[in-house]
C-alpha positions as CSV (number, residue, x, y, z in Angstrom):
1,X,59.7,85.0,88.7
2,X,59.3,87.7,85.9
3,X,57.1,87.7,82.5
4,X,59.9,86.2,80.8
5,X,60.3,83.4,83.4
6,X,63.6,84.4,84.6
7,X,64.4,84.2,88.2
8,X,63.7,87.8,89.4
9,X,67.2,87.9,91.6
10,X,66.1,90.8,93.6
11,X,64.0,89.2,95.7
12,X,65.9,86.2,97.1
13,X,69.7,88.8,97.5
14,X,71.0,87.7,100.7
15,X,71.3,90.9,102.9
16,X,74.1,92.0,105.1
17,X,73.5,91.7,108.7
18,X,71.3,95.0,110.3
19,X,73.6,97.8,111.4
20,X,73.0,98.0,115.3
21,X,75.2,101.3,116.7
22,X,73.7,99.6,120.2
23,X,75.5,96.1,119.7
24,X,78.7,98.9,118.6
25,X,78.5,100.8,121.8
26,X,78.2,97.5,124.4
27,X,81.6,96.2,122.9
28,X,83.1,99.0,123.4
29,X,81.8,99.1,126.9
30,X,82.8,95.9,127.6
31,X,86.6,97.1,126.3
32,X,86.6,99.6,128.6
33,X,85.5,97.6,131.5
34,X,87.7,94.7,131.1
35,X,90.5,95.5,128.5
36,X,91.0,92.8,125.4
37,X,91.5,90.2,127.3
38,X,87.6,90.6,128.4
39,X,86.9,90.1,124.4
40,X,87.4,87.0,122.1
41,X,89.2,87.3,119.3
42,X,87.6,88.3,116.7
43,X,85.4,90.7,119.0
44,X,89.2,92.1,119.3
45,X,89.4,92.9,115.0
46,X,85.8,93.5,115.0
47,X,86.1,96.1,117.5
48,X,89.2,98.2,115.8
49,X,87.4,97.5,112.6
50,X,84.5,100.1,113.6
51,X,86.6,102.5,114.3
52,X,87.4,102.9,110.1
53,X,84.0,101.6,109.0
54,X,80.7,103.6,109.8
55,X,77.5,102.3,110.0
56,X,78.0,98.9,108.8
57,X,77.8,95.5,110.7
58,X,81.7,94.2,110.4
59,X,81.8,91.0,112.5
60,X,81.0,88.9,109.4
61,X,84.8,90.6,108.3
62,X,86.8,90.2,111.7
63,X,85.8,86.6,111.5
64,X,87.2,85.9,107.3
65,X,90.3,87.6,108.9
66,X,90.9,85.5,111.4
67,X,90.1,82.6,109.4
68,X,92.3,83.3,107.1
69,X,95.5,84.8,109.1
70,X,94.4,82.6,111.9
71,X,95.4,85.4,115.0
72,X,95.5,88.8,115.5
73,X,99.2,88.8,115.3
74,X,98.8,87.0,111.6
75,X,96.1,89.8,110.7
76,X,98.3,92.9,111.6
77,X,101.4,91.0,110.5
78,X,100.1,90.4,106.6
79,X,100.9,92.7,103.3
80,X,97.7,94.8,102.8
81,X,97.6,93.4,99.3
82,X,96.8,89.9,101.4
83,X,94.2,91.9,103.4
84,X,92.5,93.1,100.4
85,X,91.8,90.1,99.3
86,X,89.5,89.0,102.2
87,X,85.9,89.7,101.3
88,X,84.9,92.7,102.7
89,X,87.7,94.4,103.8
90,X,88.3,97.8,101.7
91,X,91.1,100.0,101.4
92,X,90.1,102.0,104.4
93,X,89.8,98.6,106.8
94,X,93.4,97.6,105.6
95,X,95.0,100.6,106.0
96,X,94.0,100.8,109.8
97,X,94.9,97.5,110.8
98,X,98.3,98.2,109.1
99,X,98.5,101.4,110.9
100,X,98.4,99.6,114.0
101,X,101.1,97.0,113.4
102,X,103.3,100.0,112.6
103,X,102.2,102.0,115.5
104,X,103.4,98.9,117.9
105,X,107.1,99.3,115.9
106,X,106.7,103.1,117.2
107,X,106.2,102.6,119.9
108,X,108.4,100.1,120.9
109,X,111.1,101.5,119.3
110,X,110.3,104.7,121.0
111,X,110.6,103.0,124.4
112,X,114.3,102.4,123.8
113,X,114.9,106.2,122.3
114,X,114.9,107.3,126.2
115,X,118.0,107.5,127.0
116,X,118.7,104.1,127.7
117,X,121.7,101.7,127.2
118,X,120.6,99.1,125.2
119,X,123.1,96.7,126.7
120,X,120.9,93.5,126.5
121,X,120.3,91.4,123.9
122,X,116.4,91.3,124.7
123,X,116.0,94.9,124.4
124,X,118.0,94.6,120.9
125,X,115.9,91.8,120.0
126,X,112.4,93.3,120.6
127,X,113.1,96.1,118.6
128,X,114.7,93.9,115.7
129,X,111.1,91.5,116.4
130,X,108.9,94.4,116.5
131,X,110.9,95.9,112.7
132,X,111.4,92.4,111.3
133,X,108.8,90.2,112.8
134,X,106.4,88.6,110.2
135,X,107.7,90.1,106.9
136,X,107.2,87.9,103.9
137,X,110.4,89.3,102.6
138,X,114.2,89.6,103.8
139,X,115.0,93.1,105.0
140,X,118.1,94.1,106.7
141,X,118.4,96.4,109.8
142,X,121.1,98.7,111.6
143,X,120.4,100.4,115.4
144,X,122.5,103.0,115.2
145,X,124.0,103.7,118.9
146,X,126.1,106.3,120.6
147,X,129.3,105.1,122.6
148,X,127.0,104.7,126.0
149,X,125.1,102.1,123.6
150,X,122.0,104.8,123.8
151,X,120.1,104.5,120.4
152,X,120.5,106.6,117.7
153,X,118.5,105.8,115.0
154,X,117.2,102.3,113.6
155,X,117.3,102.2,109.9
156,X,116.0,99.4,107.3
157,X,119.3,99.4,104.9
158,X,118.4,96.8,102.6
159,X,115.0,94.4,101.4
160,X,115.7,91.7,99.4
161,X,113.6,88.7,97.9
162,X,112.6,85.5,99.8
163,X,115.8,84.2,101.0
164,X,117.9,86.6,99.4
165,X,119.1,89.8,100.4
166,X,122.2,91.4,98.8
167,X,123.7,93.7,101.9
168,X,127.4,95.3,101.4
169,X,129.7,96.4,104.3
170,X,130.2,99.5,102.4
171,X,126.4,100.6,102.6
172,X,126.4,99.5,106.3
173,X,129.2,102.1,106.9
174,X,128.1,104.8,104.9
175,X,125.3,105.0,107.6
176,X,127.7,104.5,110.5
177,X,128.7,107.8,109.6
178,X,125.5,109.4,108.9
179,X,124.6,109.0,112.1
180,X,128.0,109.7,113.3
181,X,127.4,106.4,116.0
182,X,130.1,104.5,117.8
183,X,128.3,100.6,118.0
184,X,126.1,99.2,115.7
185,X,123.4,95.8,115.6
186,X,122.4,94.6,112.8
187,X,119.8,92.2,112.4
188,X,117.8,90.2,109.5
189,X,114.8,88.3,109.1
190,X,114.4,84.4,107.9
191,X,110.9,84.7,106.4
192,X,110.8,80.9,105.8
193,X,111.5,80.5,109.9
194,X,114.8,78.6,110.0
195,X,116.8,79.5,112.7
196,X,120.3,78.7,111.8
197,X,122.3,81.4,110.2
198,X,123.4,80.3,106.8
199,X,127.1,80.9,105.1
200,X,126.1,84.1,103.7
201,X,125.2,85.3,107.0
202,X,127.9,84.1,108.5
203,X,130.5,85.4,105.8
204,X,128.7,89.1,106.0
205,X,129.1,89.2,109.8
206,X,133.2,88.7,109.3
207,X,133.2,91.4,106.6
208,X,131.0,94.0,109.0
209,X,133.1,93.3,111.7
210,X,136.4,94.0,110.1
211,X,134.7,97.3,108.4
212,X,133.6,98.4,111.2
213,X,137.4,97.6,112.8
214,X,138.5,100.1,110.1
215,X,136.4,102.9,111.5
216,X,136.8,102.7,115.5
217,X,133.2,101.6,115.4
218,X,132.1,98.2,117.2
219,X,129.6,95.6,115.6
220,X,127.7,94.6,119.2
221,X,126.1,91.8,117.6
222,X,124.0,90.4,114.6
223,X,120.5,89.1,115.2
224,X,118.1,87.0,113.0
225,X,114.7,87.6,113.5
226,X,112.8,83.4,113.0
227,X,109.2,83.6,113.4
228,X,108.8,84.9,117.1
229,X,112.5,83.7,117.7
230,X,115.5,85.9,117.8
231,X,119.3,84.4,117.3
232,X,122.2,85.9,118.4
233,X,125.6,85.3,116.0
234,X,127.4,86.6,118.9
235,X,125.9,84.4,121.5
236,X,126.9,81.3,118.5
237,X,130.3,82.6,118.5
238,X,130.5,84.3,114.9
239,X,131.6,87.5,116.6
């Protein structure tokens, strides 16, 4: 306590945990000797977390992540300005982790950019999942494809508000000939997780279908991305 009988608030600061580079080096060890699976969860974040922050203990951060996006799928799946607000985790830390969710959409979009047919609807889906896929907003897609069904290009056309998204067959087109393609997907997001397409969805697969009519082009389907779920309008018999 000082001369003036205040509290002297230096003495009794609670102190961040010890850096230990050793503690560092046997996680990453462990990684490379057994792969995630041989690390819990938040040994998982804590991990990728060292990698953007030097010299500084960040367990006590992997573990408010979790606890607040409860998986690694909710941590790399929220907005940054959500990450930001977890104590501890600066810009640096946030802009990582989203560098990694967008590095799994690059690369699993680049799987499909070999050549390939995409003739199934689970390759469709997992790049629509992998674009779409935990967004607290509505955003529309197009996979652009060449008459083998060989991708193109995949494009967001349109983000819209929470439940909303304002998407016109004329934009849709003007990509179609961008890209000069011969098929097209489209697919959309339900942010609030329902799975059944509503009469706006419905209505704008109708309108695609009979723009794309117009062009020689075919509309191969129109998916809707729920949570981890992907619904086919085509398999539903919209198209």
């Amino acid at each position: 306590m000082s001369a003036d009988g205040k509290m002297n608030e230096g003495r009794f600061r609670v102190r961040e945990p010890a850096y230990d580079a050793g503690h560092r080096q046997r996680l990453l060890e462990r990684f490379e000797r057994l792969g995630i699976d041989g690390l819990a969860e938040y040994e998982v974040l804590e991990l990728l977390l060292t990698f953007g922050v030097p010299r500084r203990d960040v367990k006590p951060q992997a573990k408010r992540l979790l606890e607040r996006f409860k998986t690694i799928k909710g941590v790399l799946d929220a907005p940054r300005e959500h990450l930001l607000e977890v104590k501890g985790v600066g810009a640096r830390s946030a802009a990582l982790l989203s560098l990694c969710r967008q590095l799994v959409t690059g690369y699993i979009t680049a799987a499909a950019r070999r050549g390939e047919s995409i003739c199934d609807p689970q390759t469709a889906g997992n790049i629509c999942r992998a674009h779409l896929e935990g967004l607290g907003i509505e955003r529309f897609l197009g996979l652009f494809l060449d008459n083998q069904h060989r991708l193109l290009e995949v494009e967001v056309i349109h983000e819209g508000t929470v439940n909303m998204s304002a998407v016109f067959p004329r934009e849709v087109m003007a990509r179609v000939l961008h890209f000069q393609a011969a098929a097209l997907i489209v697919a959309h997001n339900h942010p609030g997780g329902s799975r059944n397409p509503s009469a706006a969805d419905r209505q704008l697969t109708s309108d695609l279908h009979r723009a794309a009519e117009t062009l020689g082009v075919r509309l191969l389907d129109h998916l809707i991305v729920a949570d981890h779920e992907v619904v086919s309008l085509k398999d539903l018999g919209y198209l």
